[in-house]
C-alpha positions, 0 to 999 in steps of 0.5 A, spaced: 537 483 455 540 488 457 548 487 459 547 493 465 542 495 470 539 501 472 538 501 479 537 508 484 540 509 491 539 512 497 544 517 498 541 522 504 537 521 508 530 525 506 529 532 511 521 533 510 519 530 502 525 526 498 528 531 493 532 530 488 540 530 491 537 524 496 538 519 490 543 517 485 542 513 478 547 509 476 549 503 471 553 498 473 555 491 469 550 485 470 556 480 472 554 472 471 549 468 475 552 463 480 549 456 481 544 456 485 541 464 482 537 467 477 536 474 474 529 477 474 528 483 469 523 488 473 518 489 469 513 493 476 514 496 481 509 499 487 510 505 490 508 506 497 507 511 502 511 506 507 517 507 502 517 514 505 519 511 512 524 505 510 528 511 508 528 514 515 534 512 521 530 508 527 527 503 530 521 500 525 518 494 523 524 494 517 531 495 518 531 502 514 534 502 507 542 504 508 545 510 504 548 507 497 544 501 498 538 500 492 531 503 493 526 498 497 521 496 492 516 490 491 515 489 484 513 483 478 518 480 473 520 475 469 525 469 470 530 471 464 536 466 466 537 461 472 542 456 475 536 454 479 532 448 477 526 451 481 526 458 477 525 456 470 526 462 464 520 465 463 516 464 470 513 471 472 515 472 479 514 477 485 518 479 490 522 486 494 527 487 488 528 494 489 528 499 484 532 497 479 531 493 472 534 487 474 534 484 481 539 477 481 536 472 486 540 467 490 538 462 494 539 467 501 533 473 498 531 475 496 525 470 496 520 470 489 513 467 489 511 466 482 505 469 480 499 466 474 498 472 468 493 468 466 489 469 473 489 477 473 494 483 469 501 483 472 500 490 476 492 487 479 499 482 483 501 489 485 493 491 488 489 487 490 493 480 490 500 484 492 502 488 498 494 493 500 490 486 498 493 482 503 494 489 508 487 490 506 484 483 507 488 482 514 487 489 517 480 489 516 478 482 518 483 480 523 484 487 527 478 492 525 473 484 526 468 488 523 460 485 524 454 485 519 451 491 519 456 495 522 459 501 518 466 500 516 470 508 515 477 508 511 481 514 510 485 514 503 478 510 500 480 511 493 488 508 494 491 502 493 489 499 501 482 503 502 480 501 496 480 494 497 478 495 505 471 497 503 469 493 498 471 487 503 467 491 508 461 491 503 462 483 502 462 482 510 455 485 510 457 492 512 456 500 510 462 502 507 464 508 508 470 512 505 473 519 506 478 522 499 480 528 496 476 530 490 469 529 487 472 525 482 476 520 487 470 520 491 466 518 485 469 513 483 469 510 490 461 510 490 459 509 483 465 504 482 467 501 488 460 500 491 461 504 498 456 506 501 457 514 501 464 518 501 465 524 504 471 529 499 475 532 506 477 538 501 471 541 499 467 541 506 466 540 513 469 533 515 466 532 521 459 534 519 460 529 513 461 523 517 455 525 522 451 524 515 454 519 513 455 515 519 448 517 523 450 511 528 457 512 528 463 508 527 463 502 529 470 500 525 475 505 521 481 503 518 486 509 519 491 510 513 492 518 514 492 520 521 493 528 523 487 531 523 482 526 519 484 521 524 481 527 531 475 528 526 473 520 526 475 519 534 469 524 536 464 519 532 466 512 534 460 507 537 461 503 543 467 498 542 470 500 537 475 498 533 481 502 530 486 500 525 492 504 525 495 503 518 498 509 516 499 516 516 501 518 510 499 525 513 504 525 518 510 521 514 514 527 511 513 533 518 519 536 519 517 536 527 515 532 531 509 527 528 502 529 531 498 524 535 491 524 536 488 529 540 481 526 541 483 518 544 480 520 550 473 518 547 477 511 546 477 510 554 469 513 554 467 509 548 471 503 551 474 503 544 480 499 542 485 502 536 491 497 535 497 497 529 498 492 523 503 491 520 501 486 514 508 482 514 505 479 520 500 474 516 505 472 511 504 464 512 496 467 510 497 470 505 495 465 500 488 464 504 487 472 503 489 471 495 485 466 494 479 469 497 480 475 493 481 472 486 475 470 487 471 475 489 473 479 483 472 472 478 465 474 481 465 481 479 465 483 486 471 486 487 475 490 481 480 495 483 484 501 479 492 502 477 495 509 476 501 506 471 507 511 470 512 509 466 519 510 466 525 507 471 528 514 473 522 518 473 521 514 481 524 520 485 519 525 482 513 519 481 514 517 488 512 524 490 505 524 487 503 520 493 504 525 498 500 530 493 494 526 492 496 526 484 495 519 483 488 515 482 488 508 484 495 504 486 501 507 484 504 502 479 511 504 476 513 501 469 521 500 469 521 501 461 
């Protein structure tokens, strides 16, 4: 074990896409544990398109991340010393560590839950049984309450959450329909996935894609992108409706005002309902979803793919892959 930690700060507030005079890479001594903490040594981390908007001054659903403070990140690491009878060295836990190699847990936070290596590989805990799971699984069943036999669209369909949205889409008895960049993504999405089509935004005409697609509509979409794709979809909505309003990855690095959609008015003509979720919402259910899940993959019903980088100060320039479509499936850091 090491007698520092590696940690990167927020040091600016990002105009348009994080650079690299936003952050700083500092070490600093590990100090002894207190009665009553641990230190976990970080071995995952995942990198989100929501890390984008907690680096932003404003109202949100989390308090943003304050300058000089230590980057936000949910990650997997394992118990390396405790003075907590409850965290015992050599359990691998989860947890909001933040973007550093060790992270000092106290009784105050940040809170851990331990999680079962030998059920599914460490960065599956940071896919479909972490975070876009659970985003995915309550985002869909909860708000888009999707209906056998309906069609269920999801933008970002080869992502972390829009991976896991269709293929629950498809174990609920509906047609899965995805939207990605690229032949490959979209590929892999159908033959992989098991999605019933997907449509590649940037080689043609999205909205004659969907209407292929989607010949009876869009009963539900789970909307990670926002922008246009989001106006496109709006003029293919069914009667009642639901839009799941996830992200807007699209939007989330515009330097002017944040583009709203064009196209509501069909929401009043379809009497449609288009509602925000925010997956911290249902933590004291997460364990049904994981549950759940886990055992739709021991089924062979759901599988999942990880795009690993490695290496704890490659964050500033990993995280923008996100926001250029670079990486394949759930973009999972590797501290070292």
């Amino acid at each position: 074990m090491s007698s520092s930690n590696r940690r990167i700060l927020l040091v600016a507030r990002p105009q348009g896409l994080p650079k690299a005079s936003d952050w700083s890479i500092e070490d600093v001594a590990l100090a002894p544990l207190d009665d009553g903490e641990a230190l976990v040594e970080v071995q995952l981390l995942s990198l989100d398109p929501a890390m984008r908007g907690w680096m932003n001054e404003g109202r949100s659903y989390v308090p943003p991340v304050a300058l000089g403070e230590v980057m936000r990140a949910i990650g997997i690491g394992e118990v390396v010393e405790s003075r907590r009878p409850d965290l015992l060295v050599g359990t691998h836990v989860a947890g909001t560590f933040g973007m550093q190699q060790y992270c000092r847990i106290g009784q105050a936070g940040p809170s851990v839950t331990a999680v079962d290596l030998a059920a599914a590989p460490a960065q599956k805990w940071l896919n479909p049984l972490g975070m876009p799971g659970m985003t995915a699984y309550f985002g869909l069943l909860e708000v888009g309450r999707p209906e056998p036999g309906q069609t269920v669209v999801v933008s970002g369909a080869a992502g972390a959450v829009g991976q896991s949205v269709g293929q629950i889409a498809r174990i609920k008895g509906c047609r899965a329909v995805g939207i990605a960049g690229g032949k490959a993504k979209c590929d892999f999405v159908v033959n992989d996935l098991g999605f019933d089509a997907c449509i590649d935004y940037k080689s043609g005409d999205l909205k004659a894609g969907l209407k292929e697609a989607c010949p009876d509509g869009v009963d539900v979409y789970f909307d990670n992108v926002g922008g246009s794709v989001l106006d496109i979809v709006l003029t293919r909505i069914t009667r009642h409706a639901r839009i799941v309003v996830c992200g807007a990855i699209s939007q989330y690095n515009n330097t002017e005002t944040v583009r709203g959609p064009a196209n509501y008015l069909s929401l009043l003509v379809n009497r449609a309902r288009m509602e925000g979720m925010v997956v911290f919402d249902y933590a004291d259910r997460y364990p049904q979803a994981v549950a759940d899940i886990a055992a739709w993959m021991a089924a062979g019903r759901m599988q999942s793919r990880e795009d690993v980088v490695e290496g704890l100060e490659t964050f500033p320039d990993r995280l923008l892959m996100l926001f250029s479509g670079q990486n394949f499936g759930k973009l999972v850091l590797k501290v070292s």
